[in-house]
DRENDO-1510 file (C-alpha; in Angstrom, 1 decimal, always signed):
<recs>
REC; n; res; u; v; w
REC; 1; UNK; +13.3; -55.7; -7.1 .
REC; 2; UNK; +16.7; -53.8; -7.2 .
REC; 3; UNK; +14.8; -51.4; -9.8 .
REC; 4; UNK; +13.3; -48.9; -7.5 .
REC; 5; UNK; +10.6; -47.8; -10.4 .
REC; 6; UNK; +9.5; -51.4; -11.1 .
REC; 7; UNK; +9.5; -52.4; -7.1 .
REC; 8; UNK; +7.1; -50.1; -6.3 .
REC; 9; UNK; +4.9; -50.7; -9.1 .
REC; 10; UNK; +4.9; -54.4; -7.7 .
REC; 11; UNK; +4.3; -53.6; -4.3 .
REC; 12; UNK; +1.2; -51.2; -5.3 .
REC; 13; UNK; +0.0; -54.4; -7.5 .
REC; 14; UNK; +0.3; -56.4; -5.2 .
REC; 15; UNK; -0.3; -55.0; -1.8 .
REC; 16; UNK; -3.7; -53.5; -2.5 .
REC; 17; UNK; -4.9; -57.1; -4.4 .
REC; 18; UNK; -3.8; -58.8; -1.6 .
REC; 19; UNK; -5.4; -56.4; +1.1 .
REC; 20; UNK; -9.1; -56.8; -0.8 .
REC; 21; UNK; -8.8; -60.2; -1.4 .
REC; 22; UNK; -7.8; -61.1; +2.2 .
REC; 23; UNK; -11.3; -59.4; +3.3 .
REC; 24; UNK; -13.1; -61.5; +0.9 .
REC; 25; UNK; -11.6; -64.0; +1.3 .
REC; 26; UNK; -12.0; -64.1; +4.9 .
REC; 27; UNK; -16.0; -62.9; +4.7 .
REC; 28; UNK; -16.8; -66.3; +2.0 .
REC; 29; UNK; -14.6; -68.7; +4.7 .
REC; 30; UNK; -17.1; -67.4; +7.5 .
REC; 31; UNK; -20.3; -67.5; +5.3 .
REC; 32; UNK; -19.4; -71.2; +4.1 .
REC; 33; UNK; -18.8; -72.4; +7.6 .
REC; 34; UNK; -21.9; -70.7; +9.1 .
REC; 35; UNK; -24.8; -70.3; +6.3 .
REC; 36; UNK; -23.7; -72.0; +3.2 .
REC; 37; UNK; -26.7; -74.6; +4.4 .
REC; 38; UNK; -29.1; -72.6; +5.8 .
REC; 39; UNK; -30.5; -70.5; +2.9 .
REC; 40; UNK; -28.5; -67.1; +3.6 .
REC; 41; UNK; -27.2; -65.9; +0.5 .
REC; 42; UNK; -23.6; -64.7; +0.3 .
REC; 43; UNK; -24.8; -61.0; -0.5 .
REC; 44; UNK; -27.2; -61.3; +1.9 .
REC; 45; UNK; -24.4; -62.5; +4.4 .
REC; 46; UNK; -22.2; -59.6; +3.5 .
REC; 47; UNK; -24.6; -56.8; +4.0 .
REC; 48; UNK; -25.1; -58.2; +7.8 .
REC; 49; UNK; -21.5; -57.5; +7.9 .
REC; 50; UNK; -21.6; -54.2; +6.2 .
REC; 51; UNK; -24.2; -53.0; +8.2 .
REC; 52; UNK; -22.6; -54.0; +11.3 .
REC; 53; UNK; -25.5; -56.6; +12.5 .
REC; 54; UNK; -22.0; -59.2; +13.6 .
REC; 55; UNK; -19.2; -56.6; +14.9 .
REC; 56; UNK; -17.3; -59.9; +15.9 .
REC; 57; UNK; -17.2; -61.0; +12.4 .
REC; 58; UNK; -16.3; -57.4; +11.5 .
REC; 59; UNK; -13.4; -57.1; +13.8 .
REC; 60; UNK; -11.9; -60.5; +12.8 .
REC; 61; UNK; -11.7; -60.0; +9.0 .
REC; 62; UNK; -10.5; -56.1; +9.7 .
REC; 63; UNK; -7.8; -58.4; +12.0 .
REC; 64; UNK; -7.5; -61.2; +8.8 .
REC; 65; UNK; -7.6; -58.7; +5.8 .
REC; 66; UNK; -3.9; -57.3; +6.9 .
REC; 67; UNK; -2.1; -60.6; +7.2 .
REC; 68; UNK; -1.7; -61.6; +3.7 .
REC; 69; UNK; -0.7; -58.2; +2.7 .
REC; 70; UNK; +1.7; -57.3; +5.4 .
REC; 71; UNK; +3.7; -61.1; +4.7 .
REC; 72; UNK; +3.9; -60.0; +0.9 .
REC; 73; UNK; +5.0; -56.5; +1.0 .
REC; 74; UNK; +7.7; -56.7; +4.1 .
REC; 75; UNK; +9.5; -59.1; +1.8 .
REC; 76; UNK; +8.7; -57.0; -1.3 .
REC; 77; UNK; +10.2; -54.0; +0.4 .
REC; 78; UNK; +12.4; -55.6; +3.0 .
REC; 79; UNK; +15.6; -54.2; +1.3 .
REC; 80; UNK; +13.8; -50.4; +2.5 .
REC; 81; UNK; +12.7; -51.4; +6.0 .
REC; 82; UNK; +16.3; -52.7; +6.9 .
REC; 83; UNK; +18.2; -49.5; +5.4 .
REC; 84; UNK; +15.1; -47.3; +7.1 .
REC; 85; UNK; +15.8; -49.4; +10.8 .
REC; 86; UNK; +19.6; -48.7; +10.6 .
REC; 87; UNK; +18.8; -45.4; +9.9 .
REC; 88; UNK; +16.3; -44.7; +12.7 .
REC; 89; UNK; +19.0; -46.5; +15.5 .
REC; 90; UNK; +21.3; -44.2; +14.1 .
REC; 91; UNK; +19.1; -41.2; +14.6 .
REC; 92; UNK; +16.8; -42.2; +17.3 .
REC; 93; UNK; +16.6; -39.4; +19.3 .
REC; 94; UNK; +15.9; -36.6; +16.5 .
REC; 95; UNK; +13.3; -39.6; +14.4 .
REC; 96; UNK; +11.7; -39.8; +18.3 .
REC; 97; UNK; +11.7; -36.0; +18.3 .
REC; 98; UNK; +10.1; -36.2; +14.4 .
REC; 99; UNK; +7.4; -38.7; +15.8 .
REC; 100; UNK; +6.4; -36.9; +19.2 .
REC; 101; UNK; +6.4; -33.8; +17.3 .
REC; 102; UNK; +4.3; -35.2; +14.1 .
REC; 103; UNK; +1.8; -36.5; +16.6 .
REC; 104; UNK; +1.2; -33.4; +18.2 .
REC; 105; UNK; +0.5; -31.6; +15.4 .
REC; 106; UNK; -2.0; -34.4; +14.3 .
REC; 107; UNK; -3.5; -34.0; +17.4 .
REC; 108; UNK; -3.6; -30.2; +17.3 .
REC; 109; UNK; -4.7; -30.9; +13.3 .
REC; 110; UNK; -7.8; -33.4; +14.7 .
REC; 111; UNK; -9.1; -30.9; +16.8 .
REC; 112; UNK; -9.2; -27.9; +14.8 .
REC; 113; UNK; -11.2; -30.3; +11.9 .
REC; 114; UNK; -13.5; -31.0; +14.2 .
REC; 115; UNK; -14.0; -27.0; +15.7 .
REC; 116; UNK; -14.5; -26.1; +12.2 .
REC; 117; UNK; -17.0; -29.1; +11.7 .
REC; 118; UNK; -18.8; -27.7; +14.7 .
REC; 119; UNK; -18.9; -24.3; +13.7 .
REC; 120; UNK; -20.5; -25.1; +10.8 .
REC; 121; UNK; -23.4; -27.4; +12.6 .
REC; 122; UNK; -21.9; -30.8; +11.3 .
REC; 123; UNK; -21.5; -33.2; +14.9 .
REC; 124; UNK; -21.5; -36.2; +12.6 .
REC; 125; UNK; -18.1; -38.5; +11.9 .
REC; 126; UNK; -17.4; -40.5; +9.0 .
REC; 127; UNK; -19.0; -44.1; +8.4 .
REC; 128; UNK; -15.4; -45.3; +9.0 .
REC; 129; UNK; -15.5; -43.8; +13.1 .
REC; 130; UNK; -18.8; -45.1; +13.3 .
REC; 131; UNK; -17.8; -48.5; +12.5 .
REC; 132; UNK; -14.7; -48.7; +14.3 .
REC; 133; UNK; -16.0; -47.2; +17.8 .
REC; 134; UNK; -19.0; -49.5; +17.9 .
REC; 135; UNK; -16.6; -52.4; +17.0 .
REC; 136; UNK; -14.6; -51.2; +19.9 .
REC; 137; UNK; -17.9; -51.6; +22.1 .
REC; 138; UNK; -18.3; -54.7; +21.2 .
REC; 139; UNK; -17.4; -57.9; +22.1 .
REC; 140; UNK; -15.2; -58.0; +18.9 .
REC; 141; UNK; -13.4; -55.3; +20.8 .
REC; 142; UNK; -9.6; -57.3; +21.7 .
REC; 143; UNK; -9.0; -58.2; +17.4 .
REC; 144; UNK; -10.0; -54.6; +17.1 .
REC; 145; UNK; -8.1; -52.7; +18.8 .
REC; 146; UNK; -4.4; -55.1; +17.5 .
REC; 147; UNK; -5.8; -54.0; +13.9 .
REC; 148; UNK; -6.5; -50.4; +14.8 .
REC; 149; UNK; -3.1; -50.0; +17.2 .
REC; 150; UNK; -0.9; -52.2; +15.8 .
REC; 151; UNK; -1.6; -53.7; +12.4 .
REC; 152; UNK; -3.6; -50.6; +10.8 .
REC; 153; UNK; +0.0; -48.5; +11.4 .
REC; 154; UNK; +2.3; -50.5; +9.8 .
REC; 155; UNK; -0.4; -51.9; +6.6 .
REC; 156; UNK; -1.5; -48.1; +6.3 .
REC; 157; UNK; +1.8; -46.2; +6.4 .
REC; 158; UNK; +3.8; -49.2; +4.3 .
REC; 159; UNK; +0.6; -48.7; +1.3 .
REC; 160; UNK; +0.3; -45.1; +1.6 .
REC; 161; UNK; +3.6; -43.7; +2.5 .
REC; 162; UNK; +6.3; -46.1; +1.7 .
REC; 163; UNK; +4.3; -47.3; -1.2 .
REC; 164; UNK; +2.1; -44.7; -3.0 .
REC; 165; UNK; +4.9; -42.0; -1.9 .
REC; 166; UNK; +7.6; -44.3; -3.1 .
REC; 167; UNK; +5.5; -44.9; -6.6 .
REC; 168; UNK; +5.1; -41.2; -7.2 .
REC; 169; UNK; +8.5; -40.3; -6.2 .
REC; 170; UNK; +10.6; -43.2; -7.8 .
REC; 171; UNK; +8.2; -44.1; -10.5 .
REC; 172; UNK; +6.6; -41.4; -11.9 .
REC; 173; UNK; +9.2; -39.2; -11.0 .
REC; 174; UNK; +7.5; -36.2; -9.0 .
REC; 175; UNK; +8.0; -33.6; -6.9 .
REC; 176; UNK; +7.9; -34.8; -2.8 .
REC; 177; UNK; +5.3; -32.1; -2.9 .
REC; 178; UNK; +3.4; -33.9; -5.3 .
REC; 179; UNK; +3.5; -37.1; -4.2 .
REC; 180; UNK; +2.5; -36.0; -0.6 .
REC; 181; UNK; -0.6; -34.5; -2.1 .
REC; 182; UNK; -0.8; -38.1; -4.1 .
REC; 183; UNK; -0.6; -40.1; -0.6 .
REC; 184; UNK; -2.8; -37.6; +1.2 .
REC; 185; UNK; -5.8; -37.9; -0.8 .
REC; 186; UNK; -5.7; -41.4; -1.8 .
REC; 187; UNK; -5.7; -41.9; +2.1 .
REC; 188; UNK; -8.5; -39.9; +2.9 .
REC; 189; UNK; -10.8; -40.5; +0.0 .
REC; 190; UNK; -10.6; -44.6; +1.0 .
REC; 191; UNK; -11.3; -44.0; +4.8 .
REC; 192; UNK; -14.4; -42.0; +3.7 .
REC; 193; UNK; -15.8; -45.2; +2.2 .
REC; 194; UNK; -18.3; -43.9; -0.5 .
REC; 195; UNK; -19.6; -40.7; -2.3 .
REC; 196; UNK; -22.4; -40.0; +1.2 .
REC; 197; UNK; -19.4; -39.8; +3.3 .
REC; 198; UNK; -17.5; -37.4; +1.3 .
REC; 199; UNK; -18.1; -34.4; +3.4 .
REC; 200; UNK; -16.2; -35.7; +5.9 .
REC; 201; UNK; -12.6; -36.2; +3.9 .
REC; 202; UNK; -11.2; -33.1; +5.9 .
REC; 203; UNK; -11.3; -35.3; +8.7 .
REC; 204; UNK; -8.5; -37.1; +7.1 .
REC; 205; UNK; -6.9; -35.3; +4.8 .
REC; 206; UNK; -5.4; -32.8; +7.2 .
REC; 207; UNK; -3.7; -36.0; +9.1 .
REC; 208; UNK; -2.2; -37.6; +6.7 .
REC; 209; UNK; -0.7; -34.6; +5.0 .
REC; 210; UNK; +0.9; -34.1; +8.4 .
REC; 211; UNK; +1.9; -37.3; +8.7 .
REC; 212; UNK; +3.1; -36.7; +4.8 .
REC; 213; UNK; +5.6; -34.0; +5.3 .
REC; 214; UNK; +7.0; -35.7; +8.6 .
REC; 215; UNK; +8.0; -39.0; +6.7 .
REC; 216; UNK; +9.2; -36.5; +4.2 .
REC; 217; UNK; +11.0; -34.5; +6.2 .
REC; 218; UNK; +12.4; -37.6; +8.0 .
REC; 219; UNK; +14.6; -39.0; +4.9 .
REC; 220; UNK; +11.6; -41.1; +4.1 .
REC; 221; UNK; +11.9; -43.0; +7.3 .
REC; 222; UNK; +8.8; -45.3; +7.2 .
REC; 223; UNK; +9.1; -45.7; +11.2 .
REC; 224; UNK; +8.6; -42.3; +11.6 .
REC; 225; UNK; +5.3; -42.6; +9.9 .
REC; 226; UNK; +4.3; -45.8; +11.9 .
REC; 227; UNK; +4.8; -44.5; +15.4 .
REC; 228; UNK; +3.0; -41.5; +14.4 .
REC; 229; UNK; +0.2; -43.4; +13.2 .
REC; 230; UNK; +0.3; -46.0; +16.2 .
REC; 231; UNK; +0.5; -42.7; +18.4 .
REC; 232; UNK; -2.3; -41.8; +17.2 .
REC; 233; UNK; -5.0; -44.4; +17.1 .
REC; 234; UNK; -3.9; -45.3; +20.7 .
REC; 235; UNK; -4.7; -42.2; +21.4 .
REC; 236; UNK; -8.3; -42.0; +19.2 .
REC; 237; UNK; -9.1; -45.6; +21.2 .
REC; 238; UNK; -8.4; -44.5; +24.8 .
REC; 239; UNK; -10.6; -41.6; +23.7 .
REC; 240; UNK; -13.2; -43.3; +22.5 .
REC; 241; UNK; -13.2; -45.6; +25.9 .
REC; 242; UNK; -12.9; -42.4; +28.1 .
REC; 243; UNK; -16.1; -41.0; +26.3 .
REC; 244; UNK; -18.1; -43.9; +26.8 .
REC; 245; UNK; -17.2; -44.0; +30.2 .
REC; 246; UNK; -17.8; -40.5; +30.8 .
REC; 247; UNK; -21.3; -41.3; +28.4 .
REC; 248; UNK; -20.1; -38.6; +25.3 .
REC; 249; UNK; -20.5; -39.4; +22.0 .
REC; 250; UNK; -17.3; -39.4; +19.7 .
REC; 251; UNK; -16.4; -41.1; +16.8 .
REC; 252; UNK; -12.4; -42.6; +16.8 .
</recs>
């Protein structure tokens, strides 16, 4: 793991085996429990999660699903995160000033996305919002909101900042420019689920090339990326309790 080229290459491996297989593996331990006797098929049992018929269930394996992956890869990359800590004590106040700053700009980002969506008749959101906000109104909302605070922050910015940036960068040997354009797009392109949601990438493409140039920007500082990221799903959630409060629809 000293070899930064092969370390990466691991952690990709590994990481994004471990983060499908936890869902799986999570959605079969529920079925077996629950339907294995009853006549419900495990496909069957699946698309009632898909489709959002048991937002409990959803919320716990979106909860589930992060565990295995974030054991394996803070060892894998524990070497990083201890030299990235140091670093960030010994610039706190200008990686604060970085984060603040990067989660403005997202902010600003977000809402100028979704004036141009506007302008151009589109008041939908992405399957991904959808999901997420009526999770959030659900009574699977308390799992939900650790995964989409907490655990979605660190997973998300570890696979597609320290990770996939660290793989293009180390690697393959590319330009930061590159591999921000790398981490950006394999970012969005997963949170827009399939090919029907596609429109809807520039909802997330913006972001995370913002939140690409900070971490770049910030000596690669993966804390940088996670406060940003935490910063902004608190955000998105308070928002999305505000609006259902206030009786608006918005996505998260």
């Amino acid at each position: 793991l000293k070899n930064e080229k092969i370390k990466y290459v691991i952690a990709l491996v590994v990481g994004l085996a471990l983060f499908f297989l936890g869902s799986l593996l999570y959605m079969y331990a529920v079925y077996a429990v629950n339907n294995i006797n009853t006549g419900v098929s495990f496909e069957e049992y699946y698309d009632a999660i898909v489709k959002y018929k048991d937002p409990f269930g959803l919320s716990i394996m979106q909860f589930v699903s992060y565990i295995p992956f974030l054991l394996i890869i803070l060892f894998v990359l524990k070497d990083d995160l201890k030299i990235d800590l140091y670093e960030f004590k010994k610039n706190w106040k200008k990686f604060l000033q970085y984060a603040f700053s990067g989660f403005g700009i997202v902010i600003l980002t977000t809402l100028v996305v979704s004036l141009i969506y506007l302008s151009l008749g589109e008041t939908g959101t992405s399957e991904n919002e959808n999901i997420i906000t009526k999770v959030l109104l659900s009574n699977g909302a308390i799992p939900m909101i650790i995964s989409v605070v907490i655990l979605a922050p660190i997973a998300e910015e570890l696979l597609f900042r320290k990770i996939f940036f660290g793989f293009a960068e180390k690697t393959l040997n590319l330009k930061p420019w590159i591999a921000i354009v790398i981490s950006s797009l394999v970012f969005a392109v997963i949170h827009v689920s399939d090919a029907e949601n596609i429109k809807y990438i520039f909802q997330y493409l913006p972001v995370a090339v913002v939140m690409c140039i900070i971490y770049h920007y910030s000596n690669n500082n993966i804390y940088v990326a996670i406060l940003i990221h935490m910063f902004n799903n608190a955000f998105a959630v308070i928002t999305t309790y505000l609006a259902e409060l206030l009786g608006v629809e918005i996505g998260i």
